[in-house]
ROMARFI-82387 format. One record per residue (C-alpha): chain; residue in three letters; x, y, z; residue number from 0. Coordinates in steps of 0.02 Angstrom, whole numbers, plus 50000, padded with zeros to 5 digits. Layout:
<vomar><chain>A</chain><res>ALA</res><X>X</X><Y>Y</Y><Z>Z</Z><n>NUM</n></vomar>
...
***
This chain:
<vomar><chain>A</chain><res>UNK</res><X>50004</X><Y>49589</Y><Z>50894</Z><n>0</n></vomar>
<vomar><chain>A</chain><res>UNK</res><X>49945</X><Y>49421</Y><Z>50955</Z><n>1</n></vomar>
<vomar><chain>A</chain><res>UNK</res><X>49977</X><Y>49257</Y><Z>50827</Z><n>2</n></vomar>
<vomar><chain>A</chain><res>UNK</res><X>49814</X><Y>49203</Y><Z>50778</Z><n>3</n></vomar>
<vomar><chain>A</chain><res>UNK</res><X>49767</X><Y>49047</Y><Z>50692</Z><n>4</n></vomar>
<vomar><chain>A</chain><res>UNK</res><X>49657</X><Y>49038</Y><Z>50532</Z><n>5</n></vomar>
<vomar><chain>A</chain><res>UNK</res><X>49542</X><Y>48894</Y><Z>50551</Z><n>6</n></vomar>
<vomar><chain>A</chain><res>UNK</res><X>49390</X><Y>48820</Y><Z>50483</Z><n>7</n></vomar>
<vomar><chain>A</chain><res>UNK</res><X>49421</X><Y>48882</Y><Z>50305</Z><n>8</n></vomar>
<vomar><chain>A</chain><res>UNK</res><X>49287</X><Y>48847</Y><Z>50168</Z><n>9</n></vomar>
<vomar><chain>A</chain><res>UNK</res><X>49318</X><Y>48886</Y><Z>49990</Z><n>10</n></vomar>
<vomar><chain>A</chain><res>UNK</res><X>49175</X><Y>48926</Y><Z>49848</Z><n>11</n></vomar>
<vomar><chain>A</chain><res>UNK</res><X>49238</X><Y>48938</Y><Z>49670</Z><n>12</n></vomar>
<vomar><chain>A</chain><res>UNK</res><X>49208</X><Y>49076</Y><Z>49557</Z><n>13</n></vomar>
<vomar><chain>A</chain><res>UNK</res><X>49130</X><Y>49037</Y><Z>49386</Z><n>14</n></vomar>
<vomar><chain>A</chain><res>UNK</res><X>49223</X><Y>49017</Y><Z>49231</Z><n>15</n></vomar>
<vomar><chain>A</chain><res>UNK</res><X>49201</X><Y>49186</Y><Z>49191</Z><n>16</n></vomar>
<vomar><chain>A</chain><res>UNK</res><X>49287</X><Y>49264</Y><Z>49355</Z><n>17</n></vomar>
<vomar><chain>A</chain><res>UNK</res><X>49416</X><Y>49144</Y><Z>49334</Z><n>18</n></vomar>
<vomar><chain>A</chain><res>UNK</res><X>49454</X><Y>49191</Y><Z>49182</Z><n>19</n></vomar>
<vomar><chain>A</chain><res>UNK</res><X>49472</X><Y>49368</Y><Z>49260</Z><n>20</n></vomar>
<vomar><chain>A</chain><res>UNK</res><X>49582</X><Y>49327</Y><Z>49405</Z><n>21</n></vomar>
<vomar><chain>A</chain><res>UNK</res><X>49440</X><Y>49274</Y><Z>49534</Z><n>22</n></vomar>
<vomar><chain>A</chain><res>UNK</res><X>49462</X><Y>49099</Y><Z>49586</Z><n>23</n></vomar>
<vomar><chain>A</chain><res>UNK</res><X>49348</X><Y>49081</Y><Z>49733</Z><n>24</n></vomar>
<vomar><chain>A</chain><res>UNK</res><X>49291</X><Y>49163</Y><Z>49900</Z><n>25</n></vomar>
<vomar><chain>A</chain><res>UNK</res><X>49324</X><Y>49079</Y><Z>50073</Z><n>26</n></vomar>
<vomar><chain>A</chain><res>UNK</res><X>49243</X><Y>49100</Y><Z>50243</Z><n>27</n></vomar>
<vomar><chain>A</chain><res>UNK</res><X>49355</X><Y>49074</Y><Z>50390</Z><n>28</n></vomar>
<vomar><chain>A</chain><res>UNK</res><X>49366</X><Y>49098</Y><Z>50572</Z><n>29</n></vomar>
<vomar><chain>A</chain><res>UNK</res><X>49509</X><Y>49185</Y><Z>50646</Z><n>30</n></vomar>
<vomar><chain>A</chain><res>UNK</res><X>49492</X><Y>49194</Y><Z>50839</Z><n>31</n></vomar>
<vomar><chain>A</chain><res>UNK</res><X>49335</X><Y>49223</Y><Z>50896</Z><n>32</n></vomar>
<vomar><chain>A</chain><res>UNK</res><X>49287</X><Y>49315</Y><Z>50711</Z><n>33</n></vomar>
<vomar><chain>A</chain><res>UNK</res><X>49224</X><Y>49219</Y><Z>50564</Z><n>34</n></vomar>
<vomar><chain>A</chain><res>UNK</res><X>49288</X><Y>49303</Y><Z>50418</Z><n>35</n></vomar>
<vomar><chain>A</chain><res>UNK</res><X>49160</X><Y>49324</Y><Z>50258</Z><n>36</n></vomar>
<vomar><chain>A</chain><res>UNK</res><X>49193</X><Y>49333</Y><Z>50069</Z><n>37</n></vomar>
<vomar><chain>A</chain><res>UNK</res><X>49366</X><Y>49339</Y><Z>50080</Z><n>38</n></vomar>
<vomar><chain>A</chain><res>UNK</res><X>49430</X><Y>49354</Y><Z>49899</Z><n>39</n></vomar>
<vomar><chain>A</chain><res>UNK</res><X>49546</X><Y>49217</Y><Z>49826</Z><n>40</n></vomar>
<vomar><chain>A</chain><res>UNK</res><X>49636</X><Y>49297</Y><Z>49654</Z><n>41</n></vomar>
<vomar><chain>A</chain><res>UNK</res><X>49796</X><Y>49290</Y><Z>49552</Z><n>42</n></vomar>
<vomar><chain>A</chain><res>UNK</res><X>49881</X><Y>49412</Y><Z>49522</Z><n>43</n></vomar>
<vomar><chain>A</chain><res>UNK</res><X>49926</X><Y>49499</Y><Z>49356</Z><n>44</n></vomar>
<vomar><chain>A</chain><res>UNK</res><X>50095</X><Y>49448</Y><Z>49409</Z><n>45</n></vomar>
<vomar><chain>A</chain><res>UNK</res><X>50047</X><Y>49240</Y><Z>49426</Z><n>46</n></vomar>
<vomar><chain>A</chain><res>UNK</res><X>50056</X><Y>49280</Y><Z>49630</Z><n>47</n></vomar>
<vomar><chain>A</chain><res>UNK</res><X>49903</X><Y>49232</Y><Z>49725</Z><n>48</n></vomar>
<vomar><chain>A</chain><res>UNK</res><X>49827</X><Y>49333</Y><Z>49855</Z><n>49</n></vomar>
<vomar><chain>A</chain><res>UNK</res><X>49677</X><Y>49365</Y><Z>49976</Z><n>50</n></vomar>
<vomar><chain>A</chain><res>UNK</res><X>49575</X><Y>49513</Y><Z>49959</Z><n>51</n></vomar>
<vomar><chain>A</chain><res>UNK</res><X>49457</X><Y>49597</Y><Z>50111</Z><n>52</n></vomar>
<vomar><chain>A</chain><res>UNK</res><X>49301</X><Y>49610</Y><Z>50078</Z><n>53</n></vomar>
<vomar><chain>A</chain><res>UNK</res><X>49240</X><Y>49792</Y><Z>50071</Z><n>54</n></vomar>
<vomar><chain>A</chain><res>UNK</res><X>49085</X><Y>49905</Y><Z>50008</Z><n>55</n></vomar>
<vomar><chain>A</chain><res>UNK</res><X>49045</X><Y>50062</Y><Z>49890</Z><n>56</n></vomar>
<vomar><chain>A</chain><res>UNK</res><X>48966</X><Y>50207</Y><Z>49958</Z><n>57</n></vomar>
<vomar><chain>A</chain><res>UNK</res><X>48872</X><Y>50328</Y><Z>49823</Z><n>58</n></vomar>
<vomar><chain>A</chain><res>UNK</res><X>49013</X><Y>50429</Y><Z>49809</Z><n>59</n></vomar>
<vomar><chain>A</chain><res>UNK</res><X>49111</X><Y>50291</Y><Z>49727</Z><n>60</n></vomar>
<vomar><chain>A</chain><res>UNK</res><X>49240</X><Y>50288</Y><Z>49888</Z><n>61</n></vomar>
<vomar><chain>A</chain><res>UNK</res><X>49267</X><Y>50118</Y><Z>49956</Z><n>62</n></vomar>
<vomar><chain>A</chain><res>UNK</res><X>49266</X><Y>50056</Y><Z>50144</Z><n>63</n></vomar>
<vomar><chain>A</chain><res>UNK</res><X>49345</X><Y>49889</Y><Z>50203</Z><n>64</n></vomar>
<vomar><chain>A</chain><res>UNK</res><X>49210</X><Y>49795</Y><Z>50308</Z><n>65</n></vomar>
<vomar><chain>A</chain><res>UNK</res><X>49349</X><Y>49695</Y><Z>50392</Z><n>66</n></vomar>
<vomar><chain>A</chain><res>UNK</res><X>49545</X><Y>49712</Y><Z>50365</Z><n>67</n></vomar>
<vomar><chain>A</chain><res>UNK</res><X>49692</X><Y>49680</Y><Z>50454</Z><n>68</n></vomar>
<vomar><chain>A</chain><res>UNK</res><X>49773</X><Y>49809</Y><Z>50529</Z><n>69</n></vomar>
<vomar><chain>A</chain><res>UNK</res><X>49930</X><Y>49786</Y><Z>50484</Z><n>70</n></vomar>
<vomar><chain>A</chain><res>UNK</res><X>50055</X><Y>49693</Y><Z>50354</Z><n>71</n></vomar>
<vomar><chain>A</chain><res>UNK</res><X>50119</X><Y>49569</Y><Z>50455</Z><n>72</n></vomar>
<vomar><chain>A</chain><res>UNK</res><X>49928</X><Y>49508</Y><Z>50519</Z><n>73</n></vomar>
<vomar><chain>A</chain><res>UNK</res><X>49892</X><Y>49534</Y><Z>50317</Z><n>74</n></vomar>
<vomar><chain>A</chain><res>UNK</res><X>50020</X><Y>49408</Y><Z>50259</Z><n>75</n></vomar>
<vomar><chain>A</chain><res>UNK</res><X>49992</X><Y>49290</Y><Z>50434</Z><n>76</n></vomar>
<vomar><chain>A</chain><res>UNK</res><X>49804</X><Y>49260</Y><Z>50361</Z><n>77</n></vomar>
<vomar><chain>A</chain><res>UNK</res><X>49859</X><Y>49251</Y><Z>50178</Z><n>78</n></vomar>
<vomar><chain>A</chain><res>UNK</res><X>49985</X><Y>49131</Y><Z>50217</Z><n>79</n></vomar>
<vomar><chain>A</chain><res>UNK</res><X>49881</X><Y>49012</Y><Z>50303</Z><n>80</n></vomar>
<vomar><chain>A</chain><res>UNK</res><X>49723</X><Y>49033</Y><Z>50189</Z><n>81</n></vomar>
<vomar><chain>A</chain><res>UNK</res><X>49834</X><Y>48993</Y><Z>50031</Z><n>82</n></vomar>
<vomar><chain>A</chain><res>UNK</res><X>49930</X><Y>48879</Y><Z>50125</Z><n>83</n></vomar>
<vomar><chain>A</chain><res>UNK</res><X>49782</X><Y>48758</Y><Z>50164</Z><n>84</n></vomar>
<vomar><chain>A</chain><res>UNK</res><X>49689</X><Y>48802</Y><Z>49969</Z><n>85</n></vomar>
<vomar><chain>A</chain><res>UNK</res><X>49885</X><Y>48713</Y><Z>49913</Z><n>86</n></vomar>
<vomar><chain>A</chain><res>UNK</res><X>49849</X><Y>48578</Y><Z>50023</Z><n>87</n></vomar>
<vomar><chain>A</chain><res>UNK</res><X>49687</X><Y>48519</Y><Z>49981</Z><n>88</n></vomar>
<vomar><chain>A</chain><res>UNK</res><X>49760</X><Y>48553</Y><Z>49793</Z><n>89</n></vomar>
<vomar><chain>A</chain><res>UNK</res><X>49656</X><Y>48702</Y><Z>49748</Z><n>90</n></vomar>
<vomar><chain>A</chain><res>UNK</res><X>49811</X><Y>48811</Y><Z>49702</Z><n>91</n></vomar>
<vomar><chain>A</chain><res>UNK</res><X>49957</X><Y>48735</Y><Z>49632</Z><n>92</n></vomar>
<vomar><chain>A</chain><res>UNK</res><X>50106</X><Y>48717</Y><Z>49767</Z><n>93</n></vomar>
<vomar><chain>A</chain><res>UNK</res><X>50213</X><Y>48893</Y><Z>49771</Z><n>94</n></vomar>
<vomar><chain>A</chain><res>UNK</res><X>50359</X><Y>48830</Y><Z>49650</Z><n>95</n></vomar>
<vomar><chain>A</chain><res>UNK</res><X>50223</X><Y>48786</Y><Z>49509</Z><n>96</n></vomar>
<vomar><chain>A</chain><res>UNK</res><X>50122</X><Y>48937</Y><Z>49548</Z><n>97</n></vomar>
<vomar><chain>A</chain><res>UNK</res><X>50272</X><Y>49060</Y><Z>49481</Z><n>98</n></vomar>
<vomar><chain>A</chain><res>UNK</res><X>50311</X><Y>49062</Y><Z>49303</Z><n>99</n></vomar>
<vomar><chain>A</chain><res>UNK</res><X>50490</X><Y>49047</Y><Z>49240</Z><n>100</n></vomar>
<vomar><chain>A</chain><res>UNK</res><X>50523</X><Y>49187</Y><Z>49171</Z><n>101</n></vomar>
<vomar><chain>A</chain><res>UNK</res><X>50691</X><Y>49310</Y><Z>49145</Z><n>102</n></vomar>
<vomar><chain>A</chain><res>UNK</res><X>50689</X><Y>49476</Y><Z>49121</Z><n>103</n></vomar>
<vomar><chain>A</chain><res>UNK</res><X>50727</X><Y>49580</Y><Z>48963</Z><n>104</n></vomar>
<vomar><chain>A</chain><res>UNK</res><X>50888</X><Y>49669</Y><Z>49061</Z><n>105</n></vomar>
<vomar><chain>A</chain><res>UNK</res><X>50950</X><Y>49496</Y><Z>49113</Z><n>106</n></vomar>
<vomar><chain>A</chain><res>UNK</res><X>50935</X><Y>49447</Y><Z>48911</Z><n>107</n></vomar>
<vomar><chain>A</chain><res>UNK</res><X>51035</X><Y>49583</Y><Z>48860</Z><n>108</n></vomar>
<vomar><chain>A</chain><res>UNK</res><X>51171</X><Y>49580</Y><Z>48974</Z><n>109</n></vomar>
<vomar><chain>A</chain><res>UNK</res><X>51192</X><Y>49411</Y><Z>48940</Z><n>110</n></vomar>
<vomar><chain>A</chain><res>UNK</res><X>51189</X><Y>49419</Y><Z>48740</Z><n>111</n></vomar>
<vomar><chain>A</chain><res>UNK</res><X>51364</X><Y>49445</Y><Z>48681</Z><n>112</n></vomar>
<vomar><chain>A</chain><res>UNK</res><X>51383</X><Y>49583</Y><Z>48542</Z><n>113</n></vomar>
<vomar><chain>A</chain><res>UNK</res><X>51404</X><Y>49547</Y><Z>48359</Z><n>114</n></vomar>
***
């Protein structure tokens, strides 16, 4: 797979009511010689943030991407670069704010000591 670069990227914001459902925003881009459309800026249930593909319903309820990578690594190449430049022009907090703090129940009780 060739490296390419994510450029041009404009961000819209979602309304307070998709944001309150994960949704921040949607961002066109171009990527080579393709300008990527409603790409889908959300956070995670986990607190992560990721970009989602746009894609459509068909009457059968099955869904179709209209543009994806094909792959992981050219997945997390455009994610990378779209999130990185949303942090930069401080739309999304920087990666060691976006994470919450947070240890897990095994991790409490091993390190409880018995009564």
């Amino acid at each position: 797979m060739t490296s390419l670069a994510v450029s041009d990227i404009r961000f819209a914001p979602a309304n307070a009511l998709l944001r309150s459902k994960g949704l921040l925003g949607w961002v066109i881009a171009n990527y080579g010689d393709l300008e990527l459309r409603c790409l889908q800026v959300r956070r995670t249930a986990e607190g992560r943030y990721a970009v989602g593909f746009p894609s459509r319903t068909d009457s059968n309820g099955v869904m179709h991407p209209i543009v994806r990578p094909l792959d992981q690594m050219a997945r997390a190449a455009i994610e990378a670069q779209v999130l990185g430049e949303l942090r930069r022009r401080g739309l999304l907090p920087r990666e060691s704010q976006a994470r919450p703090n947070r240890t897990s129940r095994s991790q409490d009780k091993s390190r409880s000591t018995p009564s």
